[in-house]
C-alpha positions in Angstrom: 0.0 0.0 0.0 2.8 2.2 0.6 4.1 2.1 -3.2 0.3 3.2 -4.0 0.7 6.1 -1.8 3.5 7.5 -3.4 2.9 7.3 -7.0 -0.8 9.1 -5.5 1.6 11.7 -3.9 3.3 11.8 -8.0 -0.2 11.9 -9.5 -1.5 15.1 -6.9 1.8 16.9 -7.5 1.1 16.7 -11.3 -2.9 17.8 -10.9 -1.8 20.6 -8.8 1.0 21.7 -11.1 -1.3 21.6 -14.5 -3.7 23.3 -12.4 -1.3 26.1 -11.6 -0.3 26.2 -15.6 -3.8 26.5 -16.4 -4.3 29.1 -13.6 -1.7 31.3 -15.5 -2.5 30.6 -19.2 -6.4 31.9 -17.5 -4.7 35.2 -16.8 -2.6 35.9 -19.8 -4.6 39.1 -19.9 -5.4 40.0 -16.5 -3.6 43.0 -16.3 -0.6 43.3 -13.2 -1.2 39.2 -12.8 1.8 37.8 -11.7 3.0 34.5 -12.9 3.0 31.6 -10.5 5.7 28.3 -10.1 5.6 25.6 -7.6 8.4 24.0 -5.2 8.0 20.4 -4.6 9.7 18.7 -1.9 10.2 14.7 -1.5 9.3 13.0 1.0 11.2 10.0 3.0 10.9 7.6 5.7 12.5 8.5 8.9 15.9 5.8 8.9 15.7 2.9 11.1 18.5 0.8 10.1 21.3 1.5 8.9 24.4 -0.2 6.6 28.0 -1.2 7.2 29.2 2.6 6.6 26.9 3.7 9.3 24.9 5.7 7.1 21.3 6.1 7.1 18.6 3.5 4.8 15.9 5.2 4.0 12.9 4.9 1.0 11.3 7.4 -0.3 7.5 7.6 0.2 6.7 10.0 -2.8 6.7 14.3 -3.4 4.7 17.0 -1.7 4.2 20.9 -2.5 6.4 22.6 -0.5 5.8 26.4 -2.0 4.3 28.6 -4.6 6.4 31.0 -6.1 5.0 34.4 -7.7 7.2 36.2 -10.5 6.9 39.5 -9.0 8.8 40.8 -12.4 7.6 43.8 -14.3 5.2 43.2 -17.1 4.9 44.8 -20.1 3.7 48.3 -19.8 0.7 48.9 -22.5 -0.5 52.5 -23.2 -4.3 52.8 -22.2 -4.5 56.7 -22.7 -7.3 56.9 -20.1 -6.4 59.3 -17.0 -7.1 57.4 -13.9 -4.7 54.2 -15.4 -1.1 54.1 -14.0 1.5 50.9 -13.8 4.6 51.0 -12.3 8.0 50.6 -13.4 9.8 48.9 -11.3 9.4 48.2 -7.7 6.4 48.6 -5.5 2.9 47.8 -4.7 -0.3 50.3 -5.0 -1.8 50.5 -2.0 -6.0 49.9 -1.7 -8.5 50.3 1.3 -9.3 45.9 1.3 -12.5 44.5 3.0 -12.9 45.8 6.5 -11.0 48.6 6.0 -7.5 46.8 5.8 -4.8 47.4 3.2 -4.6 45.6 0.4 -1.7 46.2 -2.5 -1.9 45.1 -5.8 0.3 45.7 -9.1 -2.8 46.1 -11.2 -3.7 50.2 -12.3 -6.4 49.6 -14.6 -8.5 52.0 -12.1 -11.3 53.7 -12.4 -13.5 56.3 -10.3 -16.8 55.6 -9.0 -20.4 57.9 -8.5 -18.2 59.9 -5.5 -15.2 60.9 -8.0 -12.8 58.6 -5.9 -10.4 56.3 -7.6 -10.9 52.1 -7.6 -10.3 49.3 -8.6 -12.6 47.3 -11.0 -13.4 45.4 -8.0 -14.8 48.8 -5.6 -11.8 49.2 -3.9 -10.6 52.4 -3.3 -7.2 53.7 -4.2 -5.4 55.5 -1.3 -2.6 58.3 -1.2 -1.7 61.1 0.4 -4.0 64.3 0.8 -3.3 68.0 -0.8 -4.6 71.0 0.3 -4.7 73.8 -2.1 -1.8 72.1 -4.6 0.0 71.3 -1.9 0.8 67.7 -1.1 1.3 66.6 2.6 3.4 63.4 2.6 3.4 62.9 6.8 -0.9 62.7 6.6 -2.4 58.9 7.1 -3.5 57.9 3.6 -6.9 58.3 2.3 -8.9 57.8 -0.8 -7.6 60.2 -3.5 -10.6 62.6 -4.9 -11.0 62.8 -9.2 -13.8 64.2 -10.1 -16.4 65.5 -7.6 -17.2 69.0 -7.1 -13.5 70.0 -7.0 -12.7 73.7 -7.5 -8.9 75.9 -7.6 -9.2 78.5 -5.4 -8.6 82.2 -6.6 -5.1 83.9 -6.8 -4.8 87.7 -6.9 -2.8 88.9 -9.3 0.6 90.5 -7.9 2.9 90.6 -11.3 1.9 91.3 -15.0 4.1 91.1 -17.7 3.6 92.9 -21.5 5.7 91.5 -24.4 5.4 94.7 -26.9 7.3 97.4 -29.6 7.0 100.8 -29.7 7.6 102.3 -33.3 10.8 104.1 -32.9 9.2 106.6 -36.2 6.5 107.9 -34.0 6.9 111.4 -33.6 7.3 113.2 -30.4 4.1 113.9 -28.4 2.7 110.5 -30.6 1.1 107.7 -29.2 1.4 103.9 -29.7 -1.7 101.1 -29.7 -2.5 100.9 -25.8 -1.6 97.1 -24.3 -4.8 95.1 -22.5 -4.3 92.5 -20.0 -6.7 91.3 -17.3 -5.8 90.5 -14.0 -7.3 88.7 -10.6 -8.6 90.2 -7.2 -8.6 88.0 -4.3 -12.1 87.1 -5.0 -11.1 86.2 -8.4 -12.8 88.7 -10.4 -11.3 90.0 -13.5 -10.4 93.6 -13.8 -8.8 95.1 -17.0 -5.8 97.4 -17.2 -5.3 99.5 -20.1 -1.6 100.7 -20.7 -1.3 103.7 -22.8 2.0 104.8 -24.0 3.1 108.3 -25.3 6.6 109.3 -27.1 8.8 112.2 -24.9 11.7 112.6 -26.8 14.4 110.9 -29.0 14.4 107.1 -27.3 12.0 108.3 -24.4 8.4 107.1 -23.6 6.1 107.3 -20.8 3.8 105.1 -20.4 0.0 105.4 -18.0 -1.9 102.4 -16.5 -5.4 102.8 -16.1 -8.3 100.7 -14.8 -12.6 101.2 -15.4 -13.6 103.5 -12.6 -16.5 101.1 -12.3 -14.2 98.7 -10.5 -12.7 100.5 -7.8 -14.6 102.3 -4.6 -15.1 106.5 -5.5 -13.8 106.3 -8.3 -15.3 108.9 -11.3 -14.8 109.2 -14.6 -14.9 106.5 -17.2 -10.7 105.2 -16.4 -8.5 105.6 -13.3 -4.8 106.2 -13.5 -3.4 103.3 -11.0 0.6 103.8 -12.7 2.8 105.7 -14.5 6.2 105.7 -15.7 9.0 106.6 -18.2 10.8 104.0 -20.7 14.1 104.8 -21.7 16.0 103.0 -25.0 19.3 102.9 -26.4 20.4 103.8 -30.2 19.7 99.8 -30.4 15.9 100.0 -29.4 16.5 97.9 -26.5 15.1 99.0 -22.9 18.1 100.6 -21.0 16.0 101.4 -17.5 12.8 102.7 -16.2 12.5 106.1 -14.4 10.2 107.9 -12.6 8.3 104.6 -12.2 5.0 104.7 -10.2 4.2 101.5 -8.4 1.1 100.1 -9.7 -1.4 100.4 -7.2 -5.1 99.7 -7.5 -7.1 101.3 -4.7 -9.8 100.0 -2.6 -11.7 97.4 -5.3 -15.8 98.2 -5.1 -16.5 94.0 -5.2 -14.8 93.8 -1.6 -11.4 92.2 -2.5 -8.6 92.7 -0.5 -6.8 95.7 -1.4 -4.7 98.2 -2.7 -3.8 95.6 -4.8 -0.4 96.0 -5.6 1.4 94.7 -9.3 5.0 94.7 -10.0 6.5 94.7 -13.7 5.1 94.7 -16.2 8.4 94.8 -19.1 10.8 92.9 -17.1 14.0 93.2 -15.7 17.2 95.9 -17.1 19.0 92.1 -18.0 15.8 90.9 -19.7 13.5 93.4 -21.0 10.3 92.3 -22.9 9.3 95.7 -24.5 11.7 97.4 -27.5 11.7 100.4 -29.9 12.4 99.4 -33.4 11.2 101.0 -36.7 7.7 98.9 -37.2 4.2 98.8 -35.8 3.8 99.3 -32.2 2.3 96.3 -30.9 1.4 93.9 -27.8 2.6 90.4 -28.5 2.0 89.2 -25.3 0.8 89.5 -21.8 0.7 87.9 -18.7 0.2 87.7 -15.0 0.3 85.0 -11.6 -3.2 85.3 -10.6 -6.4 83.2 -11.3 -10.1 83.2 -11.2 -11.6 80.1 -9.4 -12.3 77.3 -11.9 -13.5 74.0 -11.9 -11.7 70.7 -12.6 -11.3 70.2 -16.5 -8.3 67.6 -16.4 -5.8 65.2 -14.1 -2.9 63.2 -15.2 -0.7 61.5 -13.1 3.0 62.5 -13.2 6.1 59.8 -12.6 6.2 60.7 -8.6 2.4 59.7 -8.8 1.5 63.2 -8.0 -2.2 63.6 -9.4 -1.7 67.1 -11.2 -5.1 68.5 -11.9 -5.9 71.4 -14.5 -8.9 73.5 -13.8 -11.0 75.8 -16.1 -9.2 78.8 -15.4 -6.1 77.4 -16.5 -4.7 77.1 -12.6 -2.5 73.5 -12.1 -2.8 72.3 -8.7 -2.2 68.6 -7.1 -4.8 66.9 -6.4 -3.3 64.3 -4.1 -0.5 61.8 -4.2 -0.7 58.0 -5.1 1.0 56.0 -2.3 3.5 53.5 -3.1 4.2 50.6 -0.7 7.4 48.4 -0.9 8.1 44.8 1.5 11.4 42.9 2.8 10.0 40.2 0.9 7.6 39.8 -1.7 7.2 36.0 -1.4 5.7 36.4 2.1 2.6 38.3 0.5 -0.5 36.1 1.0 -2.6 36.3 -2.0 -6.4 37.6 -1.5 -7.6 37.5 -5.2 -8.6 40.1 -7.9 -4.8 40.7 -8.1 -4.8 41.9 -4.4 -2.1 40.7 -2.1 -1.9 41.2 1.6 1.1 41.7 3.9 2.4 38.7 6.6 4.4 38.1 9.3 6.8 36.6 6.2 6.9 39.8 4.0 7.3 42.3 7.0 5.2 44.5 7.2 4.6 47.4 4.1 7.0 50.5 4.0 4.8 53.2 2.1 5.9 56.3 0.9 6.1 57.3 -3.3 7.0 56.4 -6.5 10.7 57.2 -7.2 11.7 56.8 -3.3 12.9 54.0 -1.1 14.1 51.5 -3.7 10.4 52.5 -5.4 9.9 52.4 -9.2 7.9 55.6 -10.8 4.3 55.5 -12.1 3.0 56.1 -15.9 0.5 57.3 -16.2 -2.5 56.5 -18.8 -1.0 52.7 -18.7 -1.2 49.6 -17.2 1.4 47.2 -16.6 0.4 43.9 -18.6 0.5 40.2 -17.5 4.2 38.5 -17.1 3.1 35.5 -18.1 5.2 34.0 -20.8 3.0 31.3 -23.1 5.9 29.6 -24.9 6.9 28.6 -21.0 3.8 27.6 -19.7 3.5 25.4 -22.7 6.6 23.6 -21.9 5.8 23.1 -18.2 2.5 21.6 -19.7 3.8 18.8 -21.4 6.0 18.0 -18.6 3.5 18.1 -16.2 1.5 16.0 -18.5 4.4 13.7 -18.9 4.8 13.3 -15.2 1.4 12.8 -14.9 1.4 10.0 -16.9 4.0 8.5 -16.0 2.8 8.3 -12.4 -0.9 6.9 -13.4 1.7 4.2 -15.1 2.7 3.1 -11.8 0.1 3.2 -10.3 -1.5 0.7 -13.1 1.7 -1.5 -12.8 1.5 -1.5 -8.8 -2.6 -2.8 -9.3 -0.9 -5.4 -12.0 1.7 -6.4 -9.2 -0.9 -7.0 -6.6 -3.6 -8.8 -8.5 -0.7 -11.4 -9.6 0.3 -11.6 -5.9 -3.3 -12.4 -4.6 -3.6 -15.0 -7.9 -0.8 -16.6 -6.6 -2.2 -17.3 -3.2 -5.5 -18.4 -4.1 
């Protein structure tokens, strides 16, 4: 009965090891799945005699499973072009809120967000990371779910530099005006005011130049403009700007909508080492403007950047984090229990999960709009089919020659 027993012990070993193979040729495309191997271990019979050397007799009494190995190598990374994907190159887990509230971590980014704008998994778990507050990431805050989509709004930036890209036609004649520059800028509430900059020619490679704003918009103020600058533009023989004189900070008084003020603007033609307004023989013309503030807008747009920061760009053209994906990392990657839907979950064997973020801490980087692809090779799981189907056989063969064996021995008997 004993030599049934083992070739049984051959027979499992095979069934278990095609049913691994078959496990992995199921997930050829199940995106982040990790290819799986088995360890078997023989088994023998504890020695109770032994021979002339003093060395141990022993039989062996057939094979066992004694492990299950996962690849944990990087897959191929396939371009999905949809926002809320990522895979990650190179080391590292993602890290997901499992059943009860425990963390799970998984390779898998094929994520998605659900009614509350939140990013998940396909199976409803929810992607965690660290929290930002008005752009501003904060690494050292316990991870939460990482927000997409819903109701999220950039707050408003006053305006405190402006910046006009222009010429002034150096054939204007003296006491001659050039084409007025327009820019808009932001209160604190983010309303939108618009300055007017007027310039008028002085003398030979001398201009002043006025900046007004709609009476409307500040408190008192009469008239249909109000003078809130001033200043003179001096050039060389070259056209370029040499300095600025007489200059008038640009102040805007008290603002009739209740924003903070004066509001106060530096610039607006650079620096003496880099000018951005000239006097040339041509048009007079504004090329450009500019300025640091924002009215508050609404989310248009995310993508997720290599550090897994969640960059988000809102309608009025503000780019703020939204949050940060977490990345978590372990001693040992074969300790991690599996949990299914590409989940795996941390053990006494693993060590427990060091998280922090992609590109840190022996961490690989995140790219974004992909996923990372299946490792499993096909041309290798075919070959470890046919010799699990040759082992298989092989070990149904003795167990058909054994049956042989022990009908002849009870023929002989009777």
């Amino acid at each position: 009965m004993g030599s049934f027993a083992t070739a049984l012990s051959g027979l499992t070993a095979a069934q278990t090891m095609l049913q691994t193979i078959s496990n992995n040729l199921a997930n050829m495309n199940t995106d982040g799945y990790k290819d799986q191997t088995l360890t078997f271990g023989d088994i023998f019979a504890q020695a109770s005699t032994t021979n002339g050397s003093g060395d141990p007799i022993q039989t062996g009494n057939g094979v066992s499973v004694s492990g299950t190995d996962s690849n944990f190598g990087e897959g191929n990374l396939g371009a999905t072009g949809i926002a809320s994907n990522m895979a990650l190159s190179g080391n590292g887990f993602f890290v997901t809120q499992g059943a009860g509230g425990l963390p799970d971590y998984t390779r898998s980014g094929d994520f998605t967000t659900n009614s509350s704008g939140l990013l998940v998994t396909p199976g409803g778990q929810l992607l965690l990371g660290f929290p930002a507050v008005n752009g501003v990431v904060n690494a050292s805050a316990a991870l939460q779910p990482l927000n997409v989509a819903n109701g999220l709004t950039s707050p408003p930036v006053a305006s405190t530099t402006i910046g006009i890209t222009a010429n002034l036609d150096s054939d204007t004649a003296v006491g001659g005006t050039a084409t007025a520059s327009s820019l808009t800028v932001y209160d604190s509430l983010g309303s939108a005011h618009t300055l007017s900059v007027s310039y008028t020619k002085t003398g030979a490679n001398t201009w002043s130049y006025s900046v007004s704003i709609p009476s409307s918009d500040i408190t008192g103020g009469t008239g249909t403009s109000t003078v809130v600058g001033s200043g003179t533009l001096n050039f060389n023989s070259s056209g370029a700007l040499t300095s600025t004189s007489a200059v008038v900070p640009i102040s805007i008084p008290t603002l009739a909508d209740g924003a903070k003020s004066p509001m106060t603007l530096t610039g607006p033609f650079g620096t003496a080492a880099a000018p951005t307004i000239t006097q040339t023989a041509g048009a007079s013309a504004t090329t450009a403007t500019s300025t640091d503030g924002f009215a508050s807008g609404t989310l248009a747009s995310y993508s997720i950047q290599p550090d897994g920061t969640i960059q988000g760009t809102f309608s009025s053209g503000q780019t703020l984090a939204l949050g940060q994906v977490a990345v978590a990392n372990f001693a040992n990657n074969q300790g991690l229990t599996n949990v299914g839907n590409n989940s795996y979950r941390a053990t006494t064997a693993s060590g427990q999960a060091v998280v922090g973020v992609a590109g840190t801490g022996g961490t690989g980087t995140i790219v974004g709009g992909s996923v990372e692809q299946s490792n499993v090779n096909i041309a290798s799981e075919f070959s470890n089919l046919i010799v699990a189907q040759q082992a298989y056989g092989a070990n149904a063969k003795s167990i058909t020659t054994l049956q042989q064996l022990s009908q002849a021995a009870l023929a002989m008997i009777q």
